[in-house]
C-alpha positions in Angstrom: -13.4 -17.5 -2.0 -12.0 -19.2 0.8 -13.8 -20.7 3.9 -14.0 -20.1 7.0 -13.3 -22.9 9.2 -13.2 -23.8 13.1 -12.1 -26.8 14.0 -12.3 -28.7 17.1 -9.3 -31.2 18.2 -10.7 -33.2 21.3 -7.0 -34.9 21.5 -7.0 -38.1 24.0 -10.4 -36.9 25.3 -14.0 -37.8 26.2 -15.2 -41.4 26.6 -17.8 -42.7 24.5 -20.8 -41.0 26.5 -18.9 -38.0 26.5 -19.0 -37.5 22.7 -22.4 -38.5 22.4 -23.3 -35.5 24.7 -20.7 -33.1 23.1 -22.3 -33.5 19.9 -26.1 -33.5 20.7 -25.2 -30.3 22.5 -23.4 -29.1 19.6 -26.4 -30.1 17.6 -28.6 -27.6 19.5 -26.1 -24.8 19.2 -26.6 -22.0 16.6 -23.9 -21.7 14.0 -22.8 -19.0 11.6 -24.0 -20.3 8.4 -20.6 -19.2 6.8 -18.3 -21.2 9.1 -17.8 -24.6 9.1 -17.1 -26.8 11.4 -15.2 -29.8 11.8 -14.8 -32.0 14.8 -11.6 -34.7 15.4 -12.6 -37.1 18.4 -10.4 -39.9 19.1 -10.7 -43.3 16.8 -12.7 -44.9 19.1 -15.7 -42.1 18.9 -15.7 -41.4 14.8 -19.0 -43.7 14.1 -20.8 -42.8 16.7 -20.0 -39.2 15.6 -20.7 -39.6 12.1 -24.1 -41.1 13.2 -25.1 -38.1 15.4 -23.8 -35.8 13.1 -25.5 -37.3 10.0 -28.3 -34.5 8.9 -26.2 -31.6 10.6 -23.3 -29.5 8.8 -20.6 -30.3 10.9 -17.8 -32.3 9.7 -16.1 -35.2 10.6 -11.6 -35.1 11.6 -9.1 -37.8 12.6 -6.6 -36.6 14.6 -4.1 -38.6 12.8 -3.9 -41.6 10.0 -0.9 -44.3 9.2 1.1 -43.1 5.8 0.1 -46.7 4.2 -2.9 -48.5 2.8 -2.8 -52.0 5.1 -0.9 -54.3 6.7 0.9 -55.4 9.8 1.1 -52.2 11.8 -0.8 -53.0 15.1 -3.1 -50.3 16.9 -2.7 -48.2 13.5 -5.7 -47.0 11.6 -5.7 -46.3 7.9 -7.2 -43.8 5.3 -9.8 -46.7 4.2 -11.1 -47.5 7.2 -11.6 -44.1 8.2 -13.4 -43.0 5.5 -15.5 -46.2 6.1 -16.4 -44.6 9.0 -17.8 -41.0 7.3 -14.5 -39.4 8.2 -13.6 -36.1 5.6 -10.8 -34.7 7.6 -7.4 -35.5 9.1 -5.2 -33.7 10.9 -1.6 -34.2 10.2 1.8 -32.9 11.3 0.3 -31.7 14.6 3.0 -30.4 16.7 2.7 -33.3 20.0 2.9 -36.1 16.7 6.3 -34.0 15.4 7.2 -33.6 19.5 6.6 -36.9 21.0 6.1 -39.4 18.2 9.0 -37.9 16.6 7.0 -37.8 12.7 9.4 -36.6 10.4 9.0 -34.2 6.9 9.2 -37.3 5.0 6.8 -39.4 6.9 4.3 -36.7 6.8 4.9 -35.9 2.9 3.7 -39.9 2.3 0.6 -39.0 5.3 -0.4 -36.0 3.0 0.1 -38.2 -0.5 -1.7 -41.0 1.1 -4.6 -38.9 2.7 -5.4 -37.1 -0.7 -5.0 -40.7 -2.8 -7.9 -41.4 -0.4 -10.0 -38.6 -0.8 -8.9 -37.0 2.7 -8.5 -33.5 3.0 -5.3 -33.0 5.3 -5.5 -30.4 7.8 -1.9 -29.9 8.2 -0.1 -28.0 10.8 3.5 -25.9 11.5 4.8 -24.2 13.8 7.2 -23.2 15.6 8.8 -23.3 19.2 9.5 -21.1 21.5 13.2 -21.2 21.0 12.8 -20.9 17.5 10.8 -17.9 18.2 13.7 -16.7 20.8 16.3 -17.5 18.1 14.0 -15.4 15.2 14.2 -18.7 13.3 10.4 -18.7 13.6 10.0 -18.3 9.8 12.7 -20.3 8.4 11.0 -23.6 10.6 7.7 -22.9 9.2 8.9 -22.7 5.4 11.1 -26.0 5.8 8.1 -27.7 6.8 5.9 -26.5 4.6 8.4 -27.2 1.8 9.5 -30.7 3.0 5.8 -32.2 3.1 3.6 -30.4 0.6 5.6 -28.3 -1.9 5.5 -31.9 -4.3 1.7 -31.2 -4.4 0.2 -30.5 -7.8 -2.5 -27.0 -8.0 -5.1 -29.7 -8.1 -3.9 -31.4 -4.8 -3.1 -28.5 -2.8 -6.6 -26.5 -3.5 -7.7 -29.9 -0.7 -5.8 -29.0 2.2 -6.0 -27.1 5.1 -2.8 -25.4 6.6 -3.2 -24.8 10.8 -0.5 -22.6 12.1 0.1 -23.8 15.5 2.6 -21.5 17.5 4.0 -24.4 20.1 5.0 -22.2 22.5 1.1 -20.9 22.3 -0.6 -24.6 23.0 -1.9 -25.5 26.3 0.1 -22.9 27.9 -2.8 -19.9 28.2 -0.6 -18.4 26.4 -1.1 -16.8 23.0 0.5 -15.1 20.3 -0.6 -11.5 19.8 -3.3 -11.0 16.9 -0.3 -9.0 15.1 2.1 -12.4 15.7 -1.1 -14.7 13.9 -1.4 -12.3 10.9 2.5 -11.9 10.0 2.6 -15.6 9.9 -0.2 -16.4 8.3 0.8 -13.5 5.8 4.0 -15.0 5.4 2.7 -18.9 4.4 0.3 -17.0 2.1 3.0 -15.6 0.3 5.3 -19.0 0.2 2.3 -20.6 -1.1 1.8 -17.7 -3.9 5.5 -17.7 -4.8 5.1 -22.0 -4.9 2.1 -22.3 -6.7 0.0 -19.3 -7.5 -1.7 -16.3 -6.2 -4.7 -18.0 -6.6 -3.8 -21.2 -4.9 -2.9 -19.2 -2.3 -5.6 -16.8 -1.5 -7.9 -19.9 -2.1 -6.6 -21.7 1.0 -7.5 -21.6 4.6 -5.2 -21.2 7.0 -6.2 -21.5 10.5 -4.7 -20.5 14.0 -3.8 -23.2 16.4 -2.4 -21.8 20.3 -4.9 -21.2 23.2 -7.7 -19.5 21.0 -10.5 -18.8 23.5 -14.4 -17.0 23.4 -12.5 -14.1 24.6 -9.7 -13.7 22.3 -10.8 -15.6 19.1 -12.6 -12.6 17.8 -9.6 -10.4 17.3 -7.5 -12.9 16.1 -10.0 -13.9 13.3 -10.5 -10.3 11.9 -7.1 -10.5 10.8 -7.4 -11.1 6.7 -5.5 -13.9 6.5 -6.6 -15.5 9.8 -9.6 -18.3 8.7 -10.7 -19.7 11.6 -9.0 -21.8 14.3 -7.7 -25.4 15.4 -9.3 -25.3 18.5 -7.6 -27.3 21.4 -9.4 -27.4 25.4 -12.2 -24.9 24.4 -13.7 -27.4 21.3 -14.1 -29.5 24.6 -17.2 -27.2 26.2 -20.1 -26.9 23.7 -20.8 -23.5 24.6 -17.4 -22.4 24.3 -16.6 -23.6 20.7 -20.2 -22.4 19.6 -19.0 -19.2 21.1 -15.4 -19.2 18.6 -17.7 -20.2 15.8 -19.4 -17.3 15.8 -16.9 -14.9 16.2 -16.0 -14.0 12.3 -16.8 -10.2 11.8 
């Protein structure tokens, strides 16, 4: 049976006191026993999250991670040193790395390889944008990039990763995509993943919602069966808020 899963992305947010307080706050919040959740705080907050988080079930992200294992690549961090630092998660392929640091298919195919060579598990992200959507390309983008970075996988290696569908046009624009929108794509992966693997590869995978999900609309966009949670952007920032999309699973 697959999990459910919220995930909080805090993106180029919160100094080092304001993790600490993010967290302990978290701490105190009461979670649904059958969700978990995972929090990605920038590279300068990961140990002191993975202290304060030590004894609780919530689960340590990167936002990101470089595709090799050392070397000369100044201001990069690697999969070593992030596990070093109690790290279980990484988010890759997220649309503003695609967007404005240009990452390619092929440089997130060796991200994925090296993640999982690590013991990572790769929350990966597609999605599409809004002229794609316009242009009723919207399914076409979201099979090439599934099928450019993680149709190599073995079964083995893809029952570790986590798929985030992140409608572009839906991130940090209040805007959403209709609960209807979320399920036919998260239908249509499911089905790409069946017809790639297996049935049971792919109703054994989460695949989570990434676009403006909210307290006030998270709950009818996770009753949709094939809706397992969320990548949550802005609201993973207020501890309320995020306690609040944790507990929305009917």
């Amino acid at each position: 049976m697959r999990k459910n899963i919220v995930a909080g992305n805090w993106k180029m947010n919160a100094n080092a006191n304001a993790a600490s307080e993010l967290i302990k706050n978290l701490k105190k919040s009461d979670f649904s026993e059958t969700t978990e959740v995972i929090i990605a705080p920038s590279y300068t907050n990961l140990a002191i999250a993975n202290e304060l988080i030590t004894g609780s079930s919530i689960e340590l992200s990167s936002q990101n991670m470089h595709e090799s294992d050392r070397g000369a690549f100044t201001g990069e961090v690697s999969a070593e040193m992030l596990k070093s630092v109690g790290v279980t998660y990484v988010i890759l392929g997220h649309s503003e790395r695609r967007a404005i640091y240009k990452e390619s298919s092929e440089l997130l195919k060796s991200k994925v390889d090296q993640a999982l060579k690590n013991d990572l598990k790769p929350i990966f992200c597609v999605g599409e944008e809004l002229k794609d959507r316009k242009d009723e390309n919207h399914f076409k983008v979201v099979k090439n990039q599934l099928s450019e970075s993680l149709f190599h996988l073995s079964s083995e290696q893809m029952k570790n990763i986590v798929l985030a569908y992140e409608p572009v046009w839906a991130i940090g624009t209040g805007e959403t995509a209709s609960p209807e929108q979320a399920q036919e794509m998260h239908a249509y992966i499911r089905k790409l993943l069946s017809d790639q693997f297996s049935s049971e590869i792919a109703n054994g995978i989460s695949i989570l919602y990434g676009g403006s999900v909210k307290p006030g609309n998270a709950k009818d966009i996770f009753a949709n069966k094939d809706v397992d949670g969320g990548l949550i952007g802005g609201a993973a920032l207020k501890a309320e808020d995020f306690t609040a999309i944790i507990n929305s699973f009917e």
